[in-house]
Backbone as CSV, one residue per row, in Angstrom:
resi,resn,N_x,N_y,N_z,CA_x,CA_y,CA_z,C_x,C_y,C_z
1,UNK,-78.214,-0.172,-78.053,-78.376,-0.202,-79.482,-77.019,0.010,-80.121
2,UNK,-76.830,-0.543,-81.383,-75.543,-0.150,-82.198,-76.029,-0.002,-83.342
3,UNK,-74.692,0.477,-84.160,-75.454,1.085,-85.191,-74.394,0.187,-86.646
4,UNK,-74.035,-1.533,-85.555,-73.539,-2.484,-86.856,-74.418,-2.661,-88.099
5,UNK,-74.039,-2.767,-88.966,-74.853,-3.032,-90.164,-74.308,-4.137,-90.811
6,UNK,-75.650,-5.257,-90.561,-75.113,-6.677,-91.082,-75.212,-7.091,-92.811
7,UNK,-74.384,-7.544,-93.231,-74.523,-7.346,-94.606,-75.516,-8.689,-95.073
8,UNK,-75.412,-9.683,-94.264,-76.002,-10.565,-94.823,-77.266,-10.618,-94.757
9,UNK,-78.697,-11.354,-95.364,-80.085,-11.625,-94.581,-79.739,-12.505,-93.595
10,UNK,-80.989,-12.007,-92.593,-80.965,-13.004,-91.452,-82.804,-12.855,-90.816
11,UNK,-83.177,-13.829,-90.901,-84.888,-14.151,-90.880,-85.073,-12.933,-89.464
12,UNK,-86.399,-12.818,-90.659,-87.184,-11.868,-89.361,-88.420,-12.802,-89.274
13,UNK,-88.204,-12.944,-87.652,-89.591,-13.643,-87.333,-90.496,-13.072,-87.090
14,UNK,-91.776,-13.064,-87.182,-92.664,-11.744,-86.994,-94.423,-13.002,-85.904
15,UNK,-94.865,-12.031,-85.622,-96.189,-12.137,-85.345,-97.218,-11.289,-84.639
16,UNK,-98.602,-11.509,-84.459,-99.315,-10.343,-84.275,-100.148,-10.269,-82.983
17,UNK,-99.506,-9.075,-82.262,-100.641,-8.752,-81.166,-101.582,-8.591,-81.270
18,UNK,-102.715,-9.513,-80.286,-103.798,-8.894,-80.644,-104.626,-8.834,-79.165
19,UNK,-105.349,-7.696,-78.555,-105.505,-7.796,-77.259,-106.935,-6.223,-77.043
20,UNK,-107.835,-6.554,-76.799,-108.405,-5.845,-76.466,-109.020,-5.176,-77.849
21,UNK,-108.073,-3.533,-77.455,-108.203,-2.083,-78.356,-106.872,-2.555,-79.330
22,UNK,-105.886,-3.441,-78.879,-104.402,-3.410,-79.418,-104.365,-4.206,-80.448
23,UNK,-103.892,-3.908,-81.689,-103.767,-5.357,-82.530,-101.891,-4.273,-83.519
24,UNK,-100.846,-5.155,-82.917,-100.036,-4.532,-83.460,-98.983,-5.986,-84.130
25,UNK,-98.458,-5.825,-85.367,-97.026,-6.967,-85.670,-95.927,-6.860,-85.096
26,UNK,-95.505,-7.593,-84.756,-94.143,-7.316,-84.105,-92.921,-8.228,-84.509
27,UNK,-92.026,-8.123,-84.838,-90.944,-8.684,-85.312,-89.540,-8.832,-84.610
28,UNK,-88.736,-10.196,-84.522,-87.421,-10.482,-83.858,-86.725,-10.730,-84.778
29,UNK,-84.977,-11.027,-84.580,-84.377,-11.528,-85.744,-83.672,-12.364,-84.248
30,UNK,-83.100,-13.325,-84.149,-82.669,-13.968,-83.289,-82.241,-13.259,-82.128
31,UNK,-80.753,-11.942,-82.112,-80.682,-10.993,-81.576,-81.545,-10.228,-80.674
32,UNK,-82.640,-10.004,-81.231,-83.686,-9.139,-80.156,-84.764,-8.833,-81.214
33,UNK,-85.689,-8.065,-80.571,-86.922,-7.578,-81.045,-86.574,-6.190,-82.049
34,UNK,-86.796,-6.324,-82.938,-86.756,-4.951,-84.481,-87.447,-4.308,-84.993
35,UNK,-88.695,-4.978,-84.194,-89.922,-4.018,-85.211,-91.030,-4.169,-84.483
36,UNK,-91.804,-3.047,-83.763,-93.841,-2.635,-83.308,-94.103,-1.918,-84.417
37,UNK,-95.350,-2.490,-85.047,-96.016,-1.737,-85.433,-96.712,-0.976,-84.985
38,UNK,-97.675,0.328,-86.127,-98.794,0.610,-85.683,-100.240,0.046,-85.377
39,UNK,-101.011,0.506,-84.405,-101.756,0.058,-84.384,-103.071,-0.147,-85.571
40,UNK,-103.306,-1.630,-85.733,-104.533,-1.860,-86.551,-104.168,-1.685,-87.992
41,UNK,-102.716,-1.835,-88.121,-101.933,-1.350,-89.704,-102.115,-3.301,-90.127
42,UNK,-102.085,-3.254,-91.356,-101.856,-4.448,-92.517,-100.170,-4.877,-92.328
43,UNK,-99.781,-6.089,-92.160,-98.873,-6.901,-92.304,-97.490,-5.607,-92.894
44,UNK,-98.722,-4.945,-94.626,-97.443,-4.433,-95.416,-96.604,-3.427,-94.593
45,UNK,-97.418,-2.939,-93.370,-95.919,-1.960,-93.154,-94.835,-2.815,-92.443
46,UNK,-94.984,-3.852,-92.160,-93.762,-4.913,-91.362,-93.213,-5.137,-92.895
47,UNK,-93.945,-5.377,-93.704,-92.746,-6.227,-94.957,-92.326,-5.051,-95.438
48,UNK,-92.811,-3.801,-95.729,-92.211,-2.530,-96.426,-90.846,-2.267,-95.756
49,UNK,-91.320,-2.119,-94.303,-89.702,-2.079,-93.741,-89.153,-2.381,-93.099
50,UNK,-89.202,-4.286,-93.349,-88.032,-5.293,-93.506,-87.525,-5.127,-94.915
51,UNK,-87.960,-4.781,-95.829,-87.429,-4.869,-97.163,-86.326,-3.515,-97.244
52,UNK,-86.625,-2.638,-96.131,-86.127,-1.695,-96.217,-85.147,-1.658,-95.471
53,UNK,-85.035,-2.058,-94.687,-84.288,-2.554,-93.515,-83.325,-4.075,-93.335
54,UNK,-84.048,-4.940,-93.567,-83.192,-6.044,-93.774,-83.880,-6.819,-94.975
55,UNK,-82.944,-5.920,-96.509,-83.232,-6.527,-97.987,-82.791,-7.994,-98.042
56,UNK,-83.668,-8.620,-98.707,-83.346,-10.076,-98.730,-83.674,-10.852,-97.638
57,UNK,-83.969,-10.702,-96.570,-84.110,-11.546,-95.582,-85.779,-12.104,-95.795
58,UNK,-85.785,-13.415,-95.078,-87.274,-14.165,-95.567,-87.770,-13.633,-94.334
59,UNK,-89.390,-13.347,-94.043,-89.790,-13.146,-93.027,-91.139,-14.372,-92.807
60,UNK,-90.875,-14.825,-91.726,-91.530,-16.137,-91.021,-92.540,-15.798,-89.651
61,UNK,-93.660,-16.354,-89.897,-94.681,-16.022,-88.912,-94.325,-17.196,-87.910
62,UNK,-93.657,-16.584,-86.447,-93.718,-17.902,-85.524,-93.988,-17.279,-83.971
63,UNK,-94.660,-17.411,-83.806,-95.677,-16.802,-82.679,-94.745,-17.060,-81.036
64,UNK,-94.145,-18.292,-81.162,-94.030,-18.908,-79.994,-92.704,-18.302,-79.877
65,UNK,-91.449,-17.967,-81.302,-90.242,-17.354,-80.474,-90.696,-15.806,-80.199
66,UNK,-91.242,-15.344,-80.410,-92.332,-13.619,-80.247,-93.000,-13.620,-78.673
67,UNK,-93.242,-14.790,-78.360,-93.793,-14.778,-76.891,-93.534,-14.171,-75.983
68,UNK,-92.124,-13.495,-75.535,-91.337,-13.362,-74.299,-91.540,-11.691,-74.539
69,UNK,-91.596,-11.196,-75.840,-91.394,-9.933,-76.837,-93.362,-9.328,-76.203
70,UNK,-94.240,-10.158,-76.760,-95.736,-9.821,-76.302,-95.752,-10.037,-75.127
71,UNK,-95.443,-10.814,-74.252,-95.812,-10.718,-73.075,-95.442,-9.392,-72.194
72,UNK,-94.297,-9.065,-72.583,-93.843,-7.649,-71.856,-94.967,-6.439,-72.578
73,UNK,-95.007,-6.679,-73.607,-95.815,-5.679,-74.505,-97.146,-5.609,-73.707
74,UNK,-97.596,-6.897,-73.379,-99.375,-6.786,-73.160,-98.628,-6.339,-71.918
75,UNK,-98.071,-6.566,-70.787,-98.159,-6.321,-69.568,-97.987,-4.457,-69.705
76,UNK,-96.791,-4.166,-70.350,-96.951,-2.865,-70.770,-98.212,-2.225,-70.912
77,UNK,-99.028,-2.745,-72.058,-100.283,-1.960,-72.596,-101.190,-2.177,-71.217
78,UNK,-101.509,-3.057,-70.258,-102.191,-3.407,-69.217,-101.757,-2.307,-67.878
79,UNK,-100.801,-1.784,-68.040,-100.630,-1.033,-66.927,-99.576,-1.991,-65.557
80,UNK,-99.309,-2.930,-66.170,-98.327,-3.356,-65.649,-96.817,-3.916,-65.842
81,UNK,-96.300,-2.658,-66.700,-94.751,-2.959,-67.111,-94.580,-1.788,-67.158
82,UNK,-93.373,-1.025,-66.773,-92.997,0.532,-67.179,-91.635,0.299,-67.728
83,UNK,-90.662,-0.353,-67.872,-89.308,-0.748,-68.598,-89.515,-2.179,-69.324
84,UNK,-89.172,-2.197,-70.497,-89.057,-3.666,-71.066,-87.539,-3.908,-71.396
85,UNK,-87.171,-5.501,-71.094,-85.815,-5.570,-70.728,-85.576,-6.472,-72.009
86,UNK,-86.053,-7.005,-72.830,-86.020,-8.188,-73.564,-84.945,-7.534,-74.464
87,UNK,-84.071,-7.896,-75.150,-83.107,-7.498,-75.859,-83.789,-6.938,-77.231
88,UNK,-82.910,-5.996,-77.634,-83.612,-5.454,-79.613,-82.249,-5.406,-80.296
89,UNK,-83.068,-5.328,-81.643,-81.424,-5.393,-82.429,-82.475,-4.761,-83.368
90,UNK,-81.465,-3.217,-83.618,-82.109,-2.285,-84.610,-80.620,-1.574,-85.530
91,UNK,-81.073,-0.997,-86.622,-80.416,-1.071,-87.984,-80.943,0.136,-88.045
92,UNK,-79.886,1.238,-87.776,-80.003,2.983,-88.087,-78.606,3.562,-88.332
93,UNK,-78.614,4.917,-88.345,-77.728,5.160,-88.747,-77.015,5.615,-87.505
94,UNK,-75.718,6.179,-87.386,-75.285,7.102,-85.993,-76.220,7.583,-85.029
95,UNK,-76.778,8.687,-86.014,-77.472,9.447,-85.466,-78.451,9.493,-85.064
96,UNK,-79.191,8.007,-85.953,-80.341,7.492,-85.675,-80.696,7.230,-84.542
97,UNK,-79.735,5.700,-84.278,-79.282,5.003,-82.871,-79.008,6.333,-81.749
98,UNK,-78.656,7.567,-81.641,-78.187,8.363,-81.133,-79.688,8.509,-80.289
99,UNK,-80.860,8.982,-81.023,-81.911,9.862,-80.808,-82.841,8.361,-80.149
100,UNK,-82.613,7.002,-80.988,-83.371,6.135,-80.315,-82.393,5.926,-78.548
101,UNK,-81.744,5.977,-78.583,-80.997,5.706,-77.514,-81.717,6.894,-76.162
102,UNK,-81.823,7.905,-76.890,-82.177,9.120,-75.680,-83.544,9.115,-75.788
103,UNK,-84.166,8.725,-76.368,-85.725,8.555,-76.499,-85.723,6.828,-75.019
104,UNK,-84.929,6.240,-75.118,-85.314,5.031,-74.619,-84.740,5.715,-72.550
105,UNK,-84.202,6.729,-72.641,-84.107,7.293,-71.424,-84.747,8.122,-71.279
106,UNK,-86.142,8.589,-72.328,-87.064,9.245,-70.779,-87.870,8.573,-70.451
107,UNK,-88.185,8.595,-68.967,-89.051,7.882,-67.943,-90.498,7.652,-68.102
108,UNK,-90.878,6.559,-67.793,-92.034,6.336,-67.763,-93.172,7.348,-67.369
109,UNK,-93.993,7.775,-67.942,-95.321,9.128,-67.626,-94.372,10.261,-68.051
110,UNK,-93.543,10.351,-68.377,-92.886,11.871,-68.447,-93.014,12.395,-69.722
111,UNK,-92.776,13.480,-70.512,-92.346,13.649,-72.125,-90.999,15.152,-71.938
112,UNK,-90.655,14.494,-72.992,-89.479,15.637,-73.591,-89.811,16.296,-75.014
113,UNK,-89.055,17.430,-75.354,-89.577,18.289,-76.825,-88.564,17.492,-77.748
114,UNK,-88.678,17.794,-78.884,-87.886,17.267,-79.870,-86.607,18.178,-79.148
115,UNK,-86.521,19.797,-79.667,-85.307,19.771,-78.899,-84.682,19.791,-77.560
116,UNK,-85.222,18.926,-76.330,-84.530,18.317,-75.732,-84.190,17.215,-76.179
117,UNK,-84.396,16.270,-76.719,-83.921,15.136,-77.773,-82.715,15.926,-78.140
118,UNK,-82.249,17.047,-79.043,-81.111,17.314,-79.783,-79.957,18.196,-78.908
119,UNK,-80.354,18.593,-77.674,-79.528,19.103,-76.655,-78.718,17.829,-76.464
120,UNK,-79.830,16.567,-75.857,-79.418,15.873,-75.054,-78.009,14.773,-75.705
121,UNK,-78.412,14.601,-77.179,-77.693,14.186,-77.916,-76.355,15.214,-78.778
122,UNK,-76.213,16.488,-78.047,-75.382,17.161,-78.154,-75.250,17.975,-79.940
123,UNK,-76.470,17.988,-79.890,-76.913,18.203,-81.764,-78.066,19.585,-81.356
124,UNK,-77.728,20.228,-80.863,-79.150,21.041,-80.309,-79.485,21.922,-82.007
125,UNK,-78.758,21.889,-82.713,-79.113,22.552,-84.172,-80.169,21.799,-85.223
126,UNK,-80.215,20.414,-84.659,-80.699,19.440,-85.366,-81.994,19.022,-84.649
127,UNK,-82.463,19.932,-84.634,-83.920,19.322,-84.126,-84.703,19.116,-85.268
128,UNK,-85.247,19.045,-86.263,-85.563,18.524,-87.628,-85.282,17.421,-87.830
129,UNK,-83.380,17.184,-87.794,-83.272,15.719,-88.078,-83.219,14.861,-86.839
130,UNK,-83.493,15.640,-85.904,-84.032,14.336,-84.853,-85.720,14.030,-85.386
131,UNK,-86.281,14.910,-85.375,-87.834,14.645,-86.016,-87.900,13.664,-86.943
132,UNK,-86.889,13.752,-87.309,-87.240,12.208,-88.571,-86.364,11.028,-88.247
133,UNK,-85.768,11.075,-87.591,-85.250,9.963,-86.729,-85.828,9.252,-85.909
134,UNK,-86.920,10.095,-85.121,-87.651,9.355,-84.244,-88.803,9.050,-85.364
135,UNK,-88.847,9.465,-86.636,-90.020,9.287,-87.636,-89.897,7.520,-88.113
136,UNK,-88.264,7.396,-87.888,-87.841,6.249,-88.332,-87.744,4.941,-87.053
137,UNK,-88.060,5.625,-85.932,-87.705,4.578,-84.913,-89.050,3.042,-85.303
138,UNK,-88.644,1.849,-85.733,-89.311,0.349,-85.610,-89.689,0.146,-84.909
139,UNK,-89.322,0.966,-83.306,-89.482,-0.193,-82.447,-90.252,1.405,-81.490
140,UNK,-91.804,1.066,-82.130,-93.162,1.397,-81.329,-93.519,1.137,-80.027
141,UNK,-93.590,2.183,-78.944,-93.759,1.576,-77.764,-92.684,1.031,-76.740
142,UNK,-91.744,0.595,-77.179,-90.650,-0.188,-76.284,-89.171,0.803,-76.663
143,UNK,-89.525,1.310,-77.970,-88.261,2.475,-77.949,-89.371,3.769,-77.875
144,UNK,-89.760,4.322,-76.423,-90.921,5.033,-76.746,-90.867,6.960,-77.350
145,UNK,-90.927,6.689,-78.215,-91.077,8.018,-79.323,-92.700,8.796,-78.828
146,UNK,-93.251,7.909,-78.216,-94.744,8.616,-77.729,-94.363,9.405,-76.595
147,UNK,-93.364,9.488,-76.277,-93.030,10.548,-75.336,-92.485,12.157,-75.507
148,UNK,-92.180,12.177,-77.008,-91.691,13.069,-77.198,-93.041,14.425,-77.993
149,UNK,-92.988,15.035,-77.554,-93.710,16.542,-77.756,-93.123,17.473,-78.268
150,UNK,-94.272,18.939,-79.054,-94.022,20.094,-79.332,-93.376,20.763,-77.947
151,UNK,-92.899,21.510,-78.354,-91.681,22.453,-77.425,-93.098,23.318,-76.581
152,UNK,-94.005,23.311,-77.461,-95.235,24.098,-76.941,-96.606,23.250,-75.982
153,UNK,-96.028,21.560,-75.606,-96.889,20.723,-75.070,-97.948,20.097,-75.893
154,UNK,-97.657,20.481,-77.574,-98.672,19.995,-78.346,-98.136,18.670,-78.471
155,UNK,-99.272,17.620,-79.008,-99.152,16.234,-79.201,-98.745,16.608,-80.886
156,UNK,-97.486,15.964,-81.846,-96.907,16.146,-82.966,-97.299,14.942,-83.228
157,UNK,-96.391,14.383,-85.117,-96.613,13.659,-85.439,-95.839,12.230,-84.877
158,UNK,-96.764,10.923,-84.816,-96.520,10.223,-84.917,-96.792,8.728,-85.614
159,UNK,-95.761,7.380,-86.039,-96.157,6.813,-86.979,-97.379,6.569,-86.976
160,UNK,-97.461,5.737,-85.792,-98.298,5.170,-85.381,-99.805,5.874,-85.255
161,UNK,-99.731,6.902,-85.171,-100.621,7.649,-85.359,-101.161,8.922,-84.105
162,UNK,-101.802,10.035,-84.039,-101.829,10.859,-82.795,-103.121,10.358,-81.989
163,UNK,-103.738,9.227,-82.243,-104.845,8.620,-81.820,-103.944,7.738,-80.809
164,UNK,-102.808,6.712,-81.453,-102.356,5.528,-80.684,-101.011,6.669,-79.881
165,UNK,-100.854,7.575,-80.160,-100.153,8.776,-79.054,-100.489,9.215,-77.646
166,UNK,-102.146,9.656,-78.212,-102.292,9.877,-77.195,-103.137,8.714,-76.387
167,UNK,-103.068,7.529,-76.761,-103.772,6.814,-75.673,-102.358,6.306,-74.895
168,UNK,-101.386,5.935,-75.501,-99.996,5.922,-74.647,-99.712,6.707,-73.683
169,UNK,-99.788,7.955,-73.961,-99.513,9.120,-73.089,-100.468,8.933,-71.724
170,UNK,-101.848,8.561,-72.407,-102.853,8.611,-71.382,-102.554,7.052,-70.628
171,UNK,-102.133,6.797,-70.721,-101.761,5.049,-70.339,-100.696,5.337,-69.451
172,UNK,-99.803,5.916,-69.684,-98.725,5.841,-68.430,-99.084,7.737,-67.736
173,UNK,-99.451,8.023,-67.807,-100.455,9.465,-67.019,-100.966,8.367,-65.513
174,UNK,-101.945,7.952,-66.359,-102.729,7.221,-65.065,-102.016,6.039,-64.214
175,UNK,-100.860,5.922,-64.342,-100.591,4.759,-63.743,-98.985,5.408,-62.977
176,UNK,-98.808,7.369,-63.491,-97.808,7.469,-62.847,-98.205,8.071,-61.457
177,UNK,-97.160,7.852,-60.774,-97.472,7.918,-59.040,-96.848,9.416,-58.817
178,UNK,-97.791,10.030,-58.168,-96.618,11.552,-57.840,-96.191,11.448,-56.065
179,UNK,-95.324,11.922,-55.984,-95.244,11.855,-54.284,-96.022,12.768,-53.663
180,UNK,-96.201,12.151,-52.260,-97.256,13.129,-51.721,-96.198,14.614,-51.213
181,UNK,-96.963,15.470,-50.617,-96.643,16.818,-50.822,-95.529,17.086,-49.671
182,UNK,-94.619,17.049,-50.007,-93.501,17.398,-49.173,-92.612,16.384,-48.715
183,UNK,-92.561,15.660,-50.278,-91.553,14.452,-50.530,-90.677,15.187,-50.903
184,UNK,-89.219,14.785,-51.202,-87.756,15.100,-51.580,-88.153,15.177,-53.098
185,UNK,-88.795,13.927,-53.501,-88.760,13.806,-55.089,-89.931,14.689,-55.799
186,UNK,-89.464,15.317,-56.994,-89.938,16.273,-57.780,-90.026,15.224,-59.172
187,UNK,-91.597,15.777,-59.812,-91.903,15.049,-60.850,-91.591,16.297,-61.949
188,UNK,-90.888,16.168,-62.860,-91.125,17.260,-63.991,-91.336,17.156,-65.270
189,UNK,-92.560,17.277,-66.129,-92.831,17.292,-67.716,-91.576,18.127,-68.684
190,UNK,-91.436,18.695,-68.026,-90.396,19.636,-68.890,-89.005,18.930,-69.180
């Protein structure tokens, strides 16, 4: 991720998952993928913040350049993707990009507290404004913010909601592998 800020518009292409329990918008700008919604949300939170995010730019429903973007997504939501590689191009600030960046390194089935988020990003005073950083992360699911927890193991807020939280959580739970007992490798929540 970087944290260039393009001055000009540049089309956001958008279109909508829809699969099962899942119905989410999702948006590219040529660059990479910029925007998951929440689940079962109206179009307006994709146009609220593209308008907020990239003012002036036209946004275009085209399903077929979005393809490569859902397909990792459904395989994800299916239990068969744990990293998505497809490129993103997101618009934050330093610090923003900072917290999405360390959010996109914890591991699949695992969670971290907000302040491990602000240790890790060398801000350990700022656990608040990591809380609203990850409040701001676009990119639902693939920059995964559903990983992050109360310091106390409680499920906190998220955009998307603590319904589409915890079925994430419960989604890569069941599909993570622990080693059997008196393997080298150690699994740790903490």
């Amino acid at each position: 991720m970087n944290t260039e800020q393009r001055d000009k518009a540049v089309p956001i292409y958008w279109t909508l998952l829809n699969d099962q329990k899942w119905s989410l918008h999702m948006a590219a700008t040529e660059k990479g993928l910029c925007f998951v919604g929440s689940n079962n949300q109206a179009i307006d939170e994709l146009i609220d913040w593209a308008q907020t995010r990239y003012p002036g730019s036209p946004i275009i429903r085209d399903d077929e350049m979005l393809l490569p973007y859902v397909k990792e997504l459904l395989e994800y939501l299916r239990g068969e993707r744990k990293i998505f590689s497809k490129p993103i191009d997101v618009r934050g600030t330093p610090f923003q990009i900072a917290v999405w960046n360390a959010l996109s390194e914890i591991p699949y089935g695992l969670t971290k507290s907000y302040s491990d988020i602000a240790q890790h990003i060398q801000k350990p005073s700022s656990v608040r404004a990591v809380g609203t950083a990850i409040g701001a992360n676009p990119l639902l699911i693939t920059v995964p913010c559903h990983r992050v927890i109360g310091k106390n193991g409680s499920l906190t807020g998220y955009r998307g909601g603590l319904e589409m939280k915890t079925r994430l959580l419960e989604l890569e739970k069941k599909d993570l592998v622990i080693p059997a007992e008196g393997s080298r490798l150690r699994v740790s929540t903490s």
